[in-house]
TIMI-2910 file (N, C-alpha, C, CB; in pm, 1 decimal, decimal comma, always signed):
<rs>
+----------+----------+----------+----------+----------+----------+----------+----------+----------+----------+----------+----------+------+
!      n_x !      n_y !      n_z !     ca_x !     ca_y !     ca_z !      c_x !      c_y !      c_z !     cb_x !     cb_y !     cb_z ! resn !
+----------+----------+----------+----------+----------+----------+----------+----------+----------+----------+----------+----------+------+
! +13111,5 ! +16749,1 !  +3017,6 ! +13166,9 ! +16784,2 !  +2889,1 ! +13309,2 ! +16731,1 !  +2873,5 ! +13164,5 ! +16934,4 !  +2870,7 !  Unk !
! +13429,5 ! +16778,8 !  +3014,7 ! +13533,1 ! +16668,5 !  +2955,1 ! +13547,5 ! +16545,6 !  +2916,5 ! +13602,0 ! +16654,0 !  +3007,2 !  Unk !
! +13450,8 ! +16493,8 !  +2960,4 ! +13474,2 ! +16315,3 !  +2935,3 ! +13403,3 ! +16271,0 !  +2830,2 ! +13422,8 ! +16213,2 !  +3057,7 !  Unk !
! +13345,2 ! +16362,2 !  +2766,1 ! +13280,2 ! +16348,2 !  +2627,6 ! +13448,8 ! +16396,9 !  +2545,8 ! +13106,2 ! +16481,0 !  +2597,9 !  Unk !
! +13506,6 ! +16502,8 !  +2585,8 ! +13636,3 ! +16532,7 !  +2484,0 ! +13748,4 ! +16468,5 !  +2545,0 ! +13676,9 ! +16696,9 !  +2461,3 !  Unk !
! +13801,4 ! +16381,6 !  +2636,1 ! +13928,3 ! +16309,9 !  +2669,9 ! +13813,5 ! +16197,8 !  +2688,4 ! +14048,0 ! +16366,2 !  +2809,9 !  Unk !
! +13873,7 ! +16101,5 !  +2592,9 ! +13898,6 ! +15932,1 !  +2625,3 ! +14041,7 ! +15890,0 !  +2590,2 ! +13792,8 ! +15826,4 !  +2527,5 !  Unk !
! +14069,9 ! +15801,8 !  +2697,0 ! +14136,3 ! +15747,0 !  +2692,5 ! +14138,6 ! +15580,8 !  +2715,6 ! +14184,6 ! +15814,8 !  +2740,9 !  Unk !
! +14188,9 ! +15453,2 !  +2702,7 ! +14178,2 ! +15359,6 !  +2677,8 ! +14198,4 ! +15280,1 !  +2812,5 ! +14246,3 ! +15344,0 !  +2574,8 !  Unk !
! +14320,2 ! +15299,9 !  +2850,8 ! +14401,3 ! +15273,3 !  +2967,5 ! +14401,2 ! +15336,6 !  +3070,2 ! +14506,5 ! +15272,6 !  +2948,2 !  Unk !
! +14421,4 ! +15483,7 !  +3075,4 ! +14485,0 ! +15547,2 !  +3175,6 ! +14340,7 ! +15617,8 !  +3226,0 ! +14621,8 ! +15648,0 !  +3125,9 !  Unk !
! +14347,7 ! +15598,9 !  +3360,9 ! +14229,5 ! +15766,2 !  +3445,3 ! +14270,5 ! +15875,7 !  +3423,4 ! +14215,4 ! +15797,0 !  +3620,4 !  Unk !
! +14400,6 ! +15885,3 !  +3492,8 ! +14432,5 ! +15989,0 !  +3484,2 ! +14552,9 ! +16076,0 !  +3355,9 ! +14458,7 ! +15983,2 !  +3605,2 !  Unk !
! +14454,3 ! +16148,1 !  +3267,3 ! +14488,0 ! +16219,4 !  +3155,2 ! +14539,3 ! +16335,0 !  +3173,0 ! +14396,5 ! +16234,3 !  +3080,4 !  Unk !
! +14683,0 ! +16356,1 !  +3148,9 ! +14705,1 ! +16555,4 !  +3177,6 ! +14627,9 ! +16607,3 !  +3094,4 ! +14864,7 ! +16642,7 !  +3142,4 !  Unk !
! +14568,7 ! +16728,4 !  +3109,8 ! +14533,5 ! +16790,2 !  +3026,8 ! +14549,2 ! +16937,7 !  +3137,9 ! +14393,6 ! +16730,4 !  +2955,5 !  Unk !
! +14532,8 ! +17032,1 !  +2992,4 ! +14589,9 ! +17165,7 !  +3011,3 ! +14476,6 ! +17253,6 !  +2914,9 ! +14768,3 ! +17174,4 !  +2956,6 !  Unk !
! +14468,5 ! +17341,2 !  +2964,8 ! +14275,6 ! +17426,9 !  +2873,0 ! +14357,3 ! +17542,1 !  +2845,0 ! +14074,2 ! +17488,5 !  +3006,4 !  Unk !
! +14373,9 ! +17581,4 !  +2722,4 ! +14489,4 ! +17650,8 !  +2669,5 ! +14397,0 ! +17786,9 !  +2579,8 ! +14599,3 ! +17527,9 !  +2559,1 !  Unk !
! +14438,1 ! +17890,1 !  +2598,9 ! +14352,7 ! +17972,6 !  +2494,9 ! +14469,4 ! +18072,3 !  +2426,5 ! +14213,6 ! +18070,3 !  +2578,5 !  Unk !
! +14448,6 ! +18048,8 !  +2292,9 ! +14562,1 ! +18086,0 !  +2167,1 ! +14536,9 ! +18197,4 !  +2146,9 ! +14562,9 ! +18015,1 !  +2027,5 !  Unk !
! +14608,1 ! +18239,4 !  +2084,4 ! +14607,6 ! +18406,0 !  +1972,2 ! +14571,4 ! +18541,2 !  +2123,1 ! +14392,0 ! +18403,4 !  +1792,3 !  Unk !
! +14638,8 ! +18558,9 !  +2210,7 ! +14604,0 ! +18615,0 !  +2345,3 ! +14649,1 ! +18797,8 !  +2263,9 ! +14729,9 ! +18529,2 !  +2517,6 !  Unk !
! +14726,9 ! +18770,6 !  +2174,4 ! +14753,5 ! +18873,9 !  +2120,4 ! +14686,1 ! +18994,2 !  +2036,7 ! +14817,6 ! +18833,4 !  +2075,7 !  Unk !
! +14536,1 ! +18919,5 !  +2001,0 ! +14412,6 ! +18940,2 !  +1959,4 ! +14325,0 ! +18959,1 !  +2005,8 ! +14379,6 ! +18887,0 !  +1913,7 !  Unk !
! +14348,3 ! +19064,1 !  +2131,0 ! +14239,8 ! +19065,3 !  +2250,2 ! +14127,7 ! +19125,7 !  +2206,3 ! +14281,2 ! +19139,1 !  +2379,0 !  Unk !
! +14122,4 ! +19227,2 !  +2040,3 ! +13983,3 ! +19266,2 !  +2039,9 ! +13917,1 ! +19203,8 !  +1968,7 ! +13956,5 ! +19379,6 !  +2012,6 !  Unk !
! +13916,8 ! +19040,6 !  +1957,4 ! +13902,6 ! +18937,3 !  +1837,5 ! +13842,7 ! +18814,8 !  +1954,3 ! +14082,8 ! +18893,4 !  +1732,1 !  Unk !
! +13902,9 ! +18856,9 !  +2075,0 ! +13852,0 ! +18734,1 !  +2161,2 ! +13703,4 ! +18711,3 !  +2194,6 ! +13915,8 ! +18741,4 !  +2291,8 !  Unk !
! +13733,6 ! +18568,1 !  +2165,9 ! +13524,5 ! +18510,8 !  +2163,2 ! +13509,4 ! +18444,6 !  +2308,5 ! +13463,5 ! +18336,6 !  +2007,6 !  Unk !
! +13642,7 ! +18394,4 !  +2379,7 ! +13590,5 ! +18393,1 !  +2525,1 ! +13735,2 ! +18448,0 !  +2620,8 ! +13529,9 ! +18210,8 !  +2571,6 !  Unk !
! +13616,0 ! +18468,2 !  +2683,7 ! +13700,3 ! +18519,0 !  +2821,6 ! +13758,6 ! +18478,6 !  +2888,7 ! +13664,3 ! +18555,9 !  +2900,9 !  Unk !
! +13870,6 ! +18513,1 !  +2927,8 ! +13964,7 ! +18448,4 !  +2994,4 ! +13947,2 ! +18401,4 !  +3149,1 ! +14067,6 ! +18528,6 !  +2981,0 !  Unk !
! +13861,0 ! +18504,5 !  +3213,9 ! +13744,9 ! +18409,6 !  +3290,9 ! +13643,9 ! +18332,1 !  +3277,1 ! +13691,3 ! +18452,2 !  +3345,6 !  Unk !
! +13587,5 ! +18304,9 !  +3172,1 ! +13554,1 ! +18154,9 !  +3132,5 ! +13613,3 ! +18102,1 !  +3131,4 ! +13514,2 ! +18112,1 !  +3048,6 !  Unk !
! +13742,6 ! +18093,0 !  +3100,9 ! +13860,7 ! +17988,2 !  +3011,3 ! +13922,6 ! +17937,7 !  +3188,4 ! +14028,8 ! +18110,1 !  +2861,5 !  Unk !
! +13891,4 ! +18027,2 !  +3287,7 ! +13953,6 ! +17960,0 !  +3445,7 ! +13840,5 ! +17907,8 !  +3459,9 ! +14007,4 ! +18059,4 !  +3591,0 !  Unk !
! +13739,6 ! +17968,3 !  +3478,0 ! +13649,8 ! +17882,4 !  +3510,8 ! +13623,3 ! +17731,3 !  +3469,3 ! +13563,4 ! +17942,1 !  +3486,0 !  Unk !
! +13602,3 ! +17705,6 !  +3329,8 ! +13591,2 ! +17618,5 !  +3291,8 ! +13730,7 ! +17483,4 !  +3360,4 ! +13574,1 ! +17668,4 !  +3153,5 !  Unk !
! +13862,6 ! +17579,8 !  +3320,5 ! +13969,5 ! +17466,0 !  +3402,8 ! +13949,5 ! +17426,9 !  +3504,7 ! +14089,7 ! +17495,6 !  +3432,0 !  Unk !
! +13879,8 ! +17473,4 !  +3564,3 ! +13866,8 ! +17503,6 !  +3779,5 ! +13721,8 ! +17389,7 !  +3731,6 ! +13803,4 ! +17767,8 !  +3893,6 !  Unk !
! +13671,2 ! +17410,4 !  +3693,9 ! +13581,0 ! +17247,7 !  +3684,4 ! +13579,7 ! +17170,0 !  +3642,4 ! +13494,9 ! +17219,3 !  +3662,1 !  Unk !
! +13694,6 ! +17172,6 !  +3531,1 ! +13749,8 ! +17038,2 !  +3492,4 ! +13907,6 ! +16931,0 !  +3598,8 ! +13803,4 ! +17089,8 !  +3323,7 !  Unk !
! +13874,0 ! +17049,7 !  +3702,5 ! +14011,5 ! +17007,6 !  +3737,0 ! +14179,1 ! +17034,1 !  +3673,2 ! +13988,6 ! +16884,4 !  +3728,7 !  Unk !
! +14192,1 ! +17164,0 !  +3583,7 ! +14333,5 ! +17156,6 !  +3508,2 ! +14396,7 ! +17265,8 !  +3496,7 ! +14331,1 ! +17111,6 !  +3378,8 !  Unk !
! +14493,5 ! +17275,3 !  +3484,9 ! +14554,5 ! +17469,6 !  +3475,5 ! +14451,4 ! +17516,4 !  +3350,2 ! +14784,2 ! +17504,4 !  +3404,6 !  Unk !
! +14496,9 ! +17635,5 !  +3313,1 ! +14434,8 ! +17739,3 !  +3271,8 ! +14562,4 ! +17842,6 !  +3194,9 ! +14352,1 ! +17801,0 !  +3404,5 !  Unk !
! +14582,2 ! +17844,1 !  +3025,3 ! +14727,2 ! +17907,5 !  +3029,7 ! +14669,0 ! +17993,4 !  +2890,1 ! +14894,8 ! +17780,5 !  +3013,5 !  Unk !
! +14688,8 ! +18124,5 !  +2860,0 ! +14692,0 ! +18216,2 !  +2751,1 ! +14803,1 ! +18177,4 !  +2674,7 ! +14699,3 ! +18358,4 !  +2790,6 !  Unk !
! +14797,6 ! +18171,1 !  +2562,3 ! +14970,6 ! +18198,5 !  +2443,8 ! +14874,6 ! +18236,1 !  +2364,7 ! +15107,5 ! +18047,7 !  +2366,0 !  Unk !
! +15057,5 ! +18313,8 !  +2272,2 ! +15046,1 ! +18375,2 !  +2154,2 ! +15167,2 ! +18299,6 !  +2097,5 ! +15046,5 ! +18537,9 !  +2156,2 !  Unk !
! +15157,6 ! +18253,1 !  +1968,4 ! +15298,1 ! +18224,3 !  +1939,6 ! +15342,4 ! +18323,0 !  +1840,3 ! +15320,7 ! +18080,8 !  +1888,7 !  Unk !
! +15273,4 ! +18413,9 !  +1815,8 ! +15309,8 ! +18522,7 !  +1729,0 ! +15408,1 ! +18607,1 !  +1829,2 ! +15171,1 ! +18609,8 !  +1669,8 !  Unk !
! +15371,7 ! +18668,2 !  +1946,9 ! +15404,9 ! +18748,4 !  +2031,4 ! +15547,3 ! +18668,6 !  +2078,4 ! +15285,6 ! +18776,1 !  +2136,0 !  Unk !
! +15507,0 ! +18556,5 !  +2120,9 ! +15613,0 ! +18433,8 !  +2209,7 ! +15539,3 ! +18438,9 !  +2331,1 ! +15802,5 ! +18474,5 !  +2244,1 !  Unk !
! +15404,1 ! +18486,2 !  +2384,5 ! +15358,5 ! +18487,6 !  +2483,7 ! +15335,2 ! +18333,7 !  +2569,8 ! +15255,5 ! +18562,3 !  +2452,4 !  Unk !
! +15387,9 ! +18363,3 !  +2669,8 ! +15357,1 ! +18204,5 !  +2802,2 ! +15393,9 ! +18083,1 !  +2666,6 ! +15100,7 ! +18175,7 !  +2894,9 !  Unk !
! +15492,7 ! +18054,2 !  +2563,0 ! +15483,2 ! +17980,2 !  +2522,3 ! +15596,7 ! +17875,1 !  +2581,1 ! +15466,8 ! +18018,7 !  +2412,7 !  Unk !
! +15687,0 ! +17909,2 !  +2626,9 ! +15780,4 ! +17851,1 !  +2666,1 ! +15708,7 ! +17795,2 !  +2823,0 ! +15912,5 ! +17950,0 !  +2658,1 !  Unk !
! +15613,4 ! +17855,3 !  +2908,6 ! +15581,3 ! +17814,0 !  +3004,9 ! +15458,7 ! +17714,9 !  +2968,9 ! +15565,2 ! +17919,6 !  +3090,0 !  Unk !
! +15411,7 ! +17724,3 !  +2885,5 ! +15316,0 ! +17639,1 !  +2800,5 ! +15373,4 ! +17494,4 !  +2860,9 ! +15332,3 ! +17663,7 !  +2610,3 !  Unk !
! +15503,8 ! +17482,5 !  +2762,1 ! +15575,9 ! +17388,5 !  +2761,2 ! +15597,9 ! +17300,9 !  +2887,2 ! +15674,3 ! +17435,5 !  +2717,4 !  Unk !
! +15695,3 ! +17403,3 !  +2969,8 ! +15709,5 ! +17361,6 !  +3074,5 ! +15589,4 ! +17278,6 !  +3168,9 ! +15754,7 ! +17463,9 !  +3119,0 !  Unk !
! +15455,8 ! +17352,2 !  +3097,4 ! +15341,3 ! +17287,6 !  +3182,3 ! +15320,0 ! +17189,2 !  +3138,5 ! +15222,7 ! +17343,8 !  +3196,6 !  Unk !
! +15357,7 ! +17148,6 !  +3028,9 ! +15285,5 ! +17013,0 !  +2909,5 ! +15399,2 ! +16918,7 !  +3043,5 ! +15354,6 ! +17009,6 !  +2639,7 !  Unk !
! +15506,2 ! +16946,8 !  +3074,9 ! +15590,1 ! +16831,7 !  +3079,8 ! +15576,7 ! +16813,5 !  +3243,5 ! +15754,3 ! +16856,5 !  +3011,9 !  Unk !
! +15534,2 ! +16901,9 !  +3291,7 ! +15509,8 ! +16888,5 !  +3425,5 ! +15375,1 ! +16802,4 !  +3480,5 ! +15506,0 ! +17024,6 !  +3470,1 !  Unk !
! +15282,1 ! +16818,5 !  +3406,8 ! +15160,9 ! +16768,2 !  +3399,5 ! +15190,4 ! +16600,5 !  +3304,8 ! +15055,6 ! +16898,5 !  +3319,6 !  Unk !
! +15256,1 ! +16581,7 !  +3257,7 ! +15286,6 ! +16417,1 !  +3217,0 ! +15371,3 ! +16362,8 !  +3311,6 ! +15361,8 ! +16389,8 !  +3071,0 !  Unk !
! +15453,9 ! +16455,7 !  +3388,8 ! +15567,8 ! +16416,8 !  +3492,1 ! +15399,5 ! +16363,5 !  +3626,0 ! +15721,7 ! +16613,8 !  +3551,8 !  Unk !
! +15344,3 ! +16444,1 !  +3613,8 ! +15217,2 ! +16447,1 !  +3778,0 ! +15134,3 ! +16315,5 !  +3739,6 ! +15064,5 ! +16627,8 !  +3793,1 !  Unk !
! +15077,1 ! +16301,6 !  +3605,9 ! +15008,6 ! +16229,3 !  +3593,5 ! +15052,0 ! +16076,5 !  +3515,9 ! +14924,5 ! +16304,8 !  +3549,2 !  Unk !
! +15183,3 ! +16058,3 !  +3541,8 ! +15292,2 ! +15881,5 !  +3517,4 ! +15292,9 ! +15849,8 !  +3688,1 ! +15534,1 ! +15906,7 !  +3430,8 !  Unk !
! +15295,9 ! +15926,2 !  +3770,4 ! +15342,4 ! +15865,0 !  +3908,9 ! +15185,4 ! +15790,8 !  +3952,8 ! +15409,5 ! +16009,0 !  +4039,9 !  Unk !
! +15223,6 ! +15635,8 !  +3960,2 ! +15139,9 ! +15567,9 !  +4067,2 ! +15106,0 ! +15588,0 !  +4159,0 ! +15159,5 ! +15494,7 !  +4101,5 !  Unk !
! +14981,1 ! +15573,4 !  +4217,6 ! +14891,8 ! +15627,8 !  +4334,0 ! +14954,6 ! +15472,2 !  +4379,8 ! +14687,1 ! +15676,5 !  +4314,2 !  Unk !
! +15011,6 ! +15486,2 !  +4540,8 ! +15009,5 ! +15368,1 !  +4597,0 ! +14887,4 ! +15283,4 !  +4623,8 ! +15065,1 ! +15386,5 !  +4697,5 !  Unk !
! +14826,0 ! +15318,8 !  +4628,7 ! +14675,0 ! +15188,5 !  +4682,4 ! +14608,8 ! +15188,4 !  +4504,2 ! +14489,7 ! +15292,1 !  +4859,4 !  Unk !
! +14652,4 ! +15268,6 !  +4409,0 ! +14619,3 ! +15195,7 !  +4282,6 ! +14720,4 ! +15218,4 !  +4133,1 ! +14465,6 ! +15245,4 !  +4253,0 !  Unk !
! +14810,5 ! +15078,0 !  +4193,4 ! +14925,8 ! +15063,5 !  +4066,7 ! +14824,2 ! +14993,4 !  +3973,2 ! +15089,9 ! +14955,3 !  +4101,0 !  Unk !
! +14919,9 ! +14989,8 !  +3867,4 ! +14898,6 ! +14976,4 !  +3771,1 ! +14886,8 ! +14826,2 !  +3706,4 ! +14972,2 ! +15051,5 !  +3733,5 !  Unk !
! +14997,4 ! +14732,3 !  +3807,9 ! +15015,5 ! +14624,1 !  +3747,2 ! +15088,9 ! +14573,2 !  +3934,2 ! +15122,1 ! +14635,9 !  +3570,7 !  Unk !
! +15117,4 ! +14444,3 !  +3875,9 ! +15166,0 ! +14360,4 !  +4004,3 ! +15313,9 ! +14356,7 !  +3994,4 ! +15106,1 ! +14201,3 !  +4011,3 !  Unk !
! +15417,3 ! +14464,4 !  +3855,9 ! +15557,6 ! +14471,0 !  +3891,2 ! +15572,2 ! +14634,4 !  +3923,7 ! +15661,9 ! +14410,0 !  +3760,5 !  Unk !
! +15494,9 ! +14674,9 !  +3955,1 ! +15512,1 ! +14853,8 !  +3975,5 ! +15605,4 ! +14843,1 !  +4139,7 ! +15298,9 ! +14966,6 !  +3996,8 !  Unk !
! +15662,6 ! +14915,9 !  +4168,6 ! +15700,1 ! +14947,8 !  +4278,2 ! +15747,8 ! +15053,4 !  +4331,2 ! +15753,2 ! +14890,0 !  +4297,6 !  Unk !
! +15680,6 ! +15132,8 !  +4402,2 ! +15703,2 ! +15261,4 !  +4430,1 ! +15779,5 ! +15309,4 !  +4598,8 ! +15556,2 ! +15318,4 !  +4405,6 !  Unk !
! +15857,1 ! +15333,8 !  +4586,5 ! +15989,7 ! +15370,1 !  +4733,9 ! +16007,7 ! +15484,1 !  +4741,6 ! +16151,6 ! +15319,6 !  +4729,1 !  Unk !
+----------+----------+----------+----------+----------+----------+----------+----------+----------+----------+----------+----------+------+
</rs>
């Protein structure tokens, strides 16, 4: 199922982050927040609740968006990208 919803052109490796909104609406919720790990845990990706009504995990949201583009720019040594990459 992920690779039917992330294409990408260039890159393998895509951050992605499985995010479930409105956490503030818990008697409204249509999945479970153990589905919502589960599903990350087999896609390979964190797993994060927000509310932006509340301000819930939104600021750590963030922090994850930028941490996860920081993990997934670094070159794997045995597969750069190009023949001027150089990694020390």
């Amino acid at each position: 199922m992920r690779d039917q919803i992330v294409r990408v052109k260039r890159y393998e490796k895509v951050p992605l982050i499985l995010v479930g909104n409105k956490v503030d609406l818990e008697s409204e919720r249509e999945v479970s927040g153990a589905d919502g790990r589960a599903l990350a845990q087999e896609w390979g990706c964190p797993f994060m609740e927000t509310s932006a009504k509340s301000k819930t995990m939104v600021d750590e949201l963030f922090a994850e968006i930028v941490r996860q583009m920081n993990y997934a720019s670094l070159p794997e040594k045995q597969d750069q990208c190009c023949t001027t990459c150089v990694v020390q």
